[in-house]
C-alpha positions in Angstrom: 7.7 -15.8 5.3 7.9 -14.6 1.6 7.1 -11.0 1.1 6.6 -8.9 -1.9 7.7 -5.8 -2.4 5.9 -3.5 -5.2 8.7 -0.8 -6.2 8.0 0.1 -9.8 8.9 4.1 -8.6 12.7 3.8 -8.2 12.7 4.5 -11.4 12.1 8.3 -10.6 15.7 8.7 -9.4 15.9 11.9 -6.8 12.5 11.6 -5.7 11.5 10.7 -1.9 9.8 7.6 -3.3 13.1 6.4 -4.7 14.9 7.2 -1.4 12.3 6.1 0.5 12.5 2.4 -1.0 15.9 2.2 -1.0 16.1 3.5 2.5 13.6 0.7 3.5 15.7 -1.9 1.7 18.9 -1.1 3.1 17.0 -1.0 6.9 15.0 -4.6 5.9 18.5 -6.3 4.9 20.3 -4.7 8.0 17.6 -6.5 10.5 16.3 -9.7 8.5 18.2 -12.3 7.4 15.5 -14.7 7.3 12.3 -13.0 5.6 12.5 -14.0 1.7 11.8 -10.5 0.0 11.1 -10.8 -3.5 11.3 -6.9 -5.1 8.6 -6.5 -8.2 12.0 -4.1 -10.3 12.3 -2.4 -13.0 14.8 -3.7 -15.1 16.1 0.1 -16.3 17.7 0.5 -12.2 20.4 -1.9 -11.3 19.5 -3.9 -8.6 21.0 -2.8 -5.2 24.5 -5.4 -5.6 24.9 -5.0 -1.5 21.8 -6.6 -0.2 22.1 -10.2 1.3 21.0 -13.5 -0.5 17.3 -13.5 1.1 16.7 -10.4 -1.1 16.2 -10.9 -5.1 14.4 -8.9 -7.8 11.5 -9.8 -10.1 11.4 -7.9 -13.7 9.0 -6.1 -13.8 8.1 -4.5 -16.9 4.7 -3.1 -17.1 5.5 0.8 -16.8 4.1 4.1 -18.1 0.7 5.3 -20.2 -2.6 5.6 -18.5 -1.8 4.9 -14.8 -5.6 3.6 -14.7 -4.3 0.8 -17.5 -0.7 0.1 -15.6 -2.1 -0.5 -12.9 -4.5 -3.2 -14.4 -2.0 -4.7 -15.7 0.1 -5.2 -13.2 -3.0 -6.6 -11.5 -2.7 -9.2 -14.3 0.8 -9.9 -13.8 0.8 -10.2 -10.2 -1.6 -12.9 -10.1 0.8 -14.8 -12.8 3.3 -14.3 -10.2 1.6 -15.6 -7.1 0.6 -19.0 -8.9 4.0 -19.5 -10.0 5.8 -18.1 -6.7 3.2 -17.6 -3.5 3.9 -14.7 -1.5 2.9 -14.9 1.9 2.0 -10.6 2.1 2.5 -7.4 -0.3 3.9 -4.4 0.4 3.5 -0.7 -1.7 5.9 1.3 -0.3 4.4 3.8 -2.4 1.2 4.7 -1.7 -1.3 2.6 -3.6 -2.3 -0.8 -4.0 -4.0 -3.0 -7.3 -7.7 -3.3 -6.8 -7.6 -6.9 -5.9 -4.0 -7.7 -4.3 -3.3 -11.5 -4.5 -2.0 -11.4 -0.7 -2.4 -9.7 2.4 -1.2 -6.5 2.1 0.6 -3.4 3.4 0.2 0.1 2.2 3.1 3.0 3.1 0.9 6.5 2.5 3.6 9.4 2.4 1.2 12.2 2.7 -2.4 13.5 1.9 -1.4 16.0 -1.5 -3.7 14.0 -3.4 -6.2 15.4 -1.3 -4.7 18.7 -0.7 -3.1 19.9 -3.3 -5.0 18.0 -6.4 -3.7 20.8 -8.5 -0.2 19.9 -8.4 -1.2 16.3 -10.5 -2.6 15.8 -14.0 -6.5 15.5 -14.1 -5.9 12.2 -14.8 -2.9 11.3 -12.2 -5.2 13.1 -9.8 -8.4 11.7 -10.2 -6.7 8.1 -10.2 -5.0 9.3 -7.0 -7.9 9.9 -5.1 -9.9 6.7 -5.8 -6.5 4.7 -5.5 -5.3 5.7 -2.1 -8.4 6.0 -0.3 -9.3 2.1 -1.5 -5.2 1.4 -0.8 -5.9 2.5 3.0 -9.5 0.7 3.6 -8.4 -2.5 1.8 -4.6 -2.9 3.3 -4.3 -5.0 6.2 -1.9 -2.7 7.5 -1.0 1.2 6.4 2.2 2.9 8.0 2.3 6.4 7.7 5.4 8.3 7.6 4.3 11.0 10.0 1.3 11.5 12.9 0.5 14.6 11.1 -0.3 12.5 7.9 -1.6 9.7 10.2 -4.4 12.0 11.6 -5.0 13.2 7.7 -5.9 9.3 6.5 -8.8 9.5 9.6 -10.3 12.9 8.9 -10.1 13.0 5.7 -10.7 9.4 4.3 -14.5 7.7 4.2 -14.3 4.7 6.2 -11.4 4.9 7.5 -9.5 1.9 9.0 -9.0 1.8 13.0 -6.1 3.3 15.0 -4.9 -0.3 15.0 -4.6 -0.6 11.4 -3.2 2.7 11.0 0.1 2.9 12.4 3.1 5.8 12.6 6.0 4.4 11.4 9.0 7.3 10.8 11.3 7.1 8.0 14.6 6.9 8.4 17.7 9.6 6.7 20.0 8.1 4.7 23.0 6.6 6.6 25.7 9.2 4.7 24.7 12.1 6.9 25.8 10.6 9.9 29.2 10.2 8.7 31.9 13.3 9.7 32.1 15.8 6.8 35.3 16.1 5.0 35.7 19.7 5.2 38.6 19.6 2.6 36.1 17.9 0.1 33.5 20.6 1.0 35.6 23.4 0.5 36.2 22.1 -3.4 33.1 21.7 -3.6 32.2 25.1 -2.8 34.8 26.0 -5.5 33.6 23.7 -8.0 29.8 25.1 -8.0 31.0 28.7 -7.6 28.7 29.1 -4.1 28.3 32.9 -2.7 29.9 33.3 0.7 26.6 34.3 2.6 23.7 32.5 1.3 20.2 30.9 2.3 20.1 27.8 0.3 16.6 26.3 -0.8 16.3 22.7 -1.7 12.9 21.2 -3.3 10.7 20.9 -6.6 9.4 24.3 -7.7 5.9 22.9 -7.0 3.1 24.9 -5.7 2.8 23.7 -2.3 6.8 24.3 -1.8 6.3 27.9 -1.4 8.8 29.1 -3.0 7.5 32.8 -3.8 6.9 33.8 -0.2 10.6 32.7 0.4 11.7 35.0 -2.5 9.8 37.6 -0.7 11.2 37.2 2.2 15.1 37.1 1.2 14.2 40.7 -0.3 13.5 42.1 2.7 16.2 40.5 4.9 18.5 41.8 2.3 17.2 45.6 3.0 19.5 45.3 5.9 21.5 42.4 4.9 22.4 43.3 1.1 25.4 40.7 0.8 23.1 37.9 1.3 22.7 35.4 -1.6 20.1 32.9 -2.6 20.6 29.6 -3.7 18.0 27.0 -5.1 18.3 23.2 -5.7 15.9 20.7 -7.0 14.4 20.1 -9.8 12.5 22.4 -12.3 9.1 21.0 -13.2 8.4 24.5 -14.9 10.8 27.2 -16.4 9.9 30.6 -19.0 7.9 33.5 -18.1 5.1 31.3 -17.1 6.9 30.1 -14.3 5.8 32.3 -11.2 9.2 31.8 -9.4 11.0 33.1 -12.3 7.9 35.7 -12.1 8.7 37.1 -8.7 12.8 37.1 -9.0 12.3 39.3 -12.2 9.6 41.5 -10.1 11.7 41.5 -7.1 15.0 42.5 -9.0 16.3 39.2 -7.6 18.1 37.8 -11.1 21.7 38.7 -10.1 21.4 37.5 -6.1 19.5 34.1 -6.9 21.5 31.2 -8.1 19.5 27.9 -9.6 21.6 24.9 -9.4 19.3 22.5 -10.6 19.7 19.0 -9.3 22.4 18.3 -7.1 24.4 15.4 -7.3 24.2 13.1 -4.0 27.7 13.2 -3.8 28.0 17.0 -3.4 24.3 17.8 -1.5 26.2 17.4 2.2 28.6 20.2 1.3 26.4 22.3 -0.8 24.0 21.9 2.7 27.3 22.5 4.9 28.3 25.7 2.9 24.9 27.4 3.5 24.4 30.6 6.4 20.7 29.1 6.9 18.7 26.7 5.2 15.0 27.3 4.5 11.9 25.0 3.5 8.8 27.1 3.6 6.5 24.5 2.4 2.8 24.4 3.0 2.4 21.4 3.4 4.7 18.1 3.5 4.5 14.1 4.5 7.6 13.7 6.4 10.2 16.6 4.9 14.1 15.1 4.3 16.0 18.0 3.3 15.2 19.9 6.7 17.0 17.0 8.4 19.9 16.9 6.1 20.6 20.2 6.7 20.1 19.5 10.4 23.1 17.0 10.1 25.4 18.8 9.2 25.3 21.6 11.6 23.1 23.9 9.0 20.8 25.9 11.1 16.8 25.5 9.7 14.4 28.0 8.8 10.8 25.9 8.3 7.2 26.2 8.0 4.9 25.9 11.2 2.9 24.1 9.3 1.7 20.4 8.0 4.3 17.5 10.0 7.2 19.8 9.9 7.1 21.3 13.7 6.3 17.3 14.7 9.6 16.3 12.2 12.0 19.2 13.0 11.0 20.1 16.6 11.1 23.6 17.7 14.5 23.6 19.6 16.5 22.2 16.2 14.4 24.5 13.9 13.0 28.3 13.6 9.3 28.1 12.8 7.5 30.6 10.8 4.3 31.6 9.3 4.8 29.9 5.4 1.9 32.4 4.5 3.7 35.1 5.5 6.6 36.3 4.2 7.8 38.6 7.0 7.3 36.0 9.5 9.8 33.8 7.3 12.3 36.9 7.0 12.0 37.4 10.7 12.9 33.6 11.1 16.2 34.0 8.7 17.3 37.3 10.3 17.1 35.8 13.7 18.8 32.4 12.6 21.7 35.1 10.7 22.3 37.7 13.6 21.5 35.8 16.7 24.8 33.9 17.8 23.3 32.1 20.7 20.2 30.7 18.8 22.4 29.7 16.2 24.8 27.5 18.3 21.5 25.9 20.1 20.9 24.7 16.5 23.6 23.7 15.7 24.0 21.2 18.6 20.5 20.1 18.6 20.4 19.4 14.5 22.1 16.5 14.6 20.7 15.5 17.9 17.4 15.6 16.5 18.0 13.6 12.9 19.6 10.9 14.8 15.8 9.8 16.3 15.3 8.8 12.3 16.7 5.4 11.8 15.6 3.4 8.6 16.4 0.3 10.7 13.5 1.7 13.3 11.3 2.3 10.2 12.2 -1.3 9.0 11.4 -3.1 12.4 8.2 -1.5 11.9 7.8 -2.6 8.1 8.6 -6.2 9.6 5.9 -6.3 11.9 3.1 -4.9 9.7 4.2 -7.9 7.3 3.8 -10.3 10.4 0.2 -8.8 11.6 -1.5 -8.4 8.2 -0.1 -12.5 7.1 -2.0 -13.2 10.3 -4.5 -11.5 10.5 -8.6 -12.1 10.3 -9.9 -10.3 7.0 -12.4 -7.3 8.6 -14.2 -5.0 7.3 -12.8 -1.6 7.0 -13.7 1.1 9.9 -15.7 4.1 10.2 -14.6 7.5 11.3 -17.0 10.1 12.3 -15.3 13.0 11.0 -15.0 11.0 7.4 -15.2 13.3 4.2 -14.7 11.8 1.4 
């Protein structure tokens, strides 16, 4: 079998997309040796040097402009592809499909925002987005989602909606590094290097809308009423900055500016100890499709502060995590002050963390991958299904 794979977004470096793919190609070459996977790449990312001879990469250089007009013509491209190499089934591990795929094919949805949260895309990025998916999930033969909570989104909130059958849960995997021991030596420099307060709740996400990231401001001031040596520390990246920017807008109104450190992006190399040098890690999002950097904190012993809310109770559990209220901001402070003061809490999750990431294997999520290739290369065309509660 020759299978396609569609990854034009690892070009977005220190995205999930980008992780995801290269989580799923480091899985796919660790359990198949004998699939032919031909990788549609962008030509401004090296190609992976470490993958075995049955994986190779395609130029692919058709990329940015109206995402309406890329995508047509990488419609166009792909069918000069399949007459000059057939490919036995396509796979997006990114969300959406070309209107007329040349092969069977698989779609990967990571979550519903497009639906959601249409505010947090361009007019033009969103509208797209919400023709493109929906007619990605009837059209595939197979469509893995990375969570049930997501899973459960496609049927209620997609028109004709495919069957359970066609649907299918496949979990992601975390990246292999965090289940290596920590070098505490190299954590300790690194702690030096990026001048991190002793006590501090560290953040790590976009500074998106549906991250949240207000209400946890909100909620470090009052823990602090009783805790007043307690830091803040955000990483990520910054999609928005100035006076306009309401995160920036509540640390000045919360007299937050000399407690809250921004770190930007975080090097890969540095992320476990800047995780392993936190008092508590929190992720208040609304709303989320499978939600890494609760897990990475989980694995290295970090306890976790999350949102009850979207897939994160189903991701995190309620043993390795504290849950709280993401619309309330004392519910959140109630979660951190527990997590800080409570020893025996702490300890329980601390033990279970790691416990609990281990269940996410990107070989599991690749066995899956491998099968979804197999079913939709052999499987009878149908129409898609109907689903009673369908809305749009």
């Amino acid at each position: 079998m020759r299978v396609a794979l569609h990854t034009p977004f690892v070009v977005q470096q220190n995205t999930g997309i980008a992780r995801h793919i290269f989580g799923l190609l480091r899985g796919l070459a660790a359990v198949d040796r004998e699939t032919e996977y031909v990788c549609f790449w962008p030509p401004s990312v090296p190609f992976p040097a470490d993958l075995p001879p049955n994986f190779s990469a395609l130029p692919l250089t058709i990329a940015g402009g109206n995402p309406v007009a890329r995508v047509l013509r990488e419609q166009r491209w792909m069918q000069t592809v399949y007459r000059e190499r057939p490919f036995d089934v396509i796979h997006s591990p990114f969300g959406y499909l070309p209107p007329r795929p040349p092969a069977p094919s698989v779609v990967t949805i990571h979550d519903c925002r497009w639906l959601r949260y249409p505010r947090t895309f361009s007019r033009l990025r969103g509208a797209f987005l919400r023709w493109a998916m929906p007619f990605s999930i009837r059209h595939a033969r197979v469509t893995l989602a990375l969570s049930q909570a997501t899973r459960q989104e496609i049927f209620a909130l997609v028109k004709n909606a495919p069957g359970p059958d066609r649907v299918r849960l496949a979990y992601p995997g975390v990246d292999e590094r965090w289940f290596a021991p920590l070098d505490r030596e190299k954590a300790s420099e690194v702690r030096r290097r990026l001048a991190l307060p002793d006590r501090f709740v560290l953040a790590v996400s976009t500074r998106e809308p549906h991250k949240n990231l207000p209400r946890l401001l909100e909620a470090v001031a009052l823990v602090r009423k009783g805790d007043p040596d307690l830091r803040l520390v955000l990483a990520g990246a910054t999609f928005a900055t100035g006076r306009s920017d309401p995160i920036e807008q509540t640390v000045a109104r919360l007299g937050l500016g000399d407690v809250t450190q921004a770190m930007g992006i975080v090097d890969d190399a540095d992320l476990p100890a800047v995780y392993a040098s936190a008092s508590v890690f929190c992720f208040p999002s609304l709303y989320e499709g499978f939600g890494y950097p609760p897990l990475e904190a989980m694995a290295v012993g970090t306890p976790v502060v999350t949102s009850r809310a979207s897939c994160l109770p189903e991701v995190c559990g309620e043993t390795a995590a504290e849950l709280a209220d993401p619309m309330d901001p004392a519910d959140i402070a109630r979660a951190l002050s527990r997590v800080l003061t409570d020893d025996v809490r702490r300890t329980e999750m601390t033990l279970a963390g790691p416990a609990r990431v281990a269940r996410y294997r990107w070989n599991d999520h690749a066995r899956a991958a491998i099968q979804a290739y197999r079913d939709a290369a052999s499987a009878t065309p149908t129409r898609a299904g109907t689903s009673d509660n369908a809305r749009i």
